[in-house]
N, C-alpha and C positions, 0 to 999 in steps of 0.2 A: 821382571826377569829379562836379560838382556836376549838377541836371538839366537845367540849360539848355545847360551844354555841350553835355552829351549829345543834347538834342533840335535845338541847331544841327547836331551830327555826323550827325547822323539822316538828317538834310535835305539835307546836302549844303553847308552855309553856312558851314563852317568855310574861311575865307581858305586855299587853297593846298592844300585836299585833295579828296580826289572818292572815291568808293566806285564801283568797274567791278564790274560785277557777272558772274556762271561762276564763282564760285569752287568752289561745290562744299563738301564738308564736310569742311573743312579742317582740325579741329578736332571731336573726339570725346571724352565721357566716355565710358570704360568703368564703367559703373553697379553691374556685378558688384565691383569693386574700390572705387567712392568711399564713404566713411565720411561724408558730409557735412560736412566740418570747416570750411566757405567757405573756403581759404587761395585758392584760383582768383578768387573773389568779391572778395575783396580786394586782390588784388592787379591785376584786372583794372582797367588805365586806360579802356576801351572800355562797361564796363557790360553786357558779355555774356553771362553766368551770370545763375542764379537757383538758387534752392533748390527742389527738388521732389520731396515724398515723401520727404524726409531726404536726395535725391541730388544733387549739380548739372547742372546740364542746362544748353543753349546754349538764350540767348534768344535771339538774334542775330548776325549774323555783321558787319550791315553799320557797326559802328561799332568793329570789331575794327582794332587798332595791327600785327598781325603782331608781337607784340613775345617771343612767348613764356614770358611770364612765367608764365601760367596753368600750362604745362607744367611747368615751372623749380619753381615751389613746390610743388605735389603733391607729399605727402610717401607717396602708397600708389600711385607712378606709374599713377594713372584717367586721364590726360589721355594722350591721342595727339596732337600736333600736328605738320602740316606746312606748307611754305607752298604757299597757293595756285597755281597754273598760271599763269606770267606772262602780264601783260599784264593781270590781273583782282585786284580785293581792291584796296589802299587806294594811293591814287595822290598822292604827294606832290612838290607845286612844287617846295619847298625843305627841303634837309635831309638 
């Protein structure tokens, strides 16, 4: 995701999406298990991850897709992911 995307997503200016916010920590590395490898980092459409201390850690939740992907590629299953409590997390017009 280039960084303007990401700082329109930020905001809230992306045509047709909204971030509700209560989500909660939807979305967990287990630290004890990630090996640092970014496959989460890269794969992540939202820009959520960061590398820290060799581990990945959540930067952010509010420009997260709900797409699963971050979970999906962990190859030392460190990711826990669920979805949010409806009604909260990313709210799309169309689609």
């Amino acid at each position: 995701m280039s960084e303007e995307i990401y700082k329109q997503a930020k905001k809230n200016l992306i045509h047709g999406c909204e971030w509700v916010p209560g989500t909660g920590d939807f979305i967990k590395v287990r630290t004890e298990l990630c090996t640092g490898c970014s496959a989460c980092i890269r794969a992540c459409f939202g820009n959520c991850f960061q590398l820290k201390d060799g581990k990945a850690r959540i930067k952010t939740y509010e420009t997260c897709c709900e797409c699963g992907a971050c979970w999906f590629v962990c190859p030392e299953n460190a990711i826990d992911f669920s979805w949010p409590k409806g009604g909260t997390g990313i709210v799309m017009e169309h689609g």
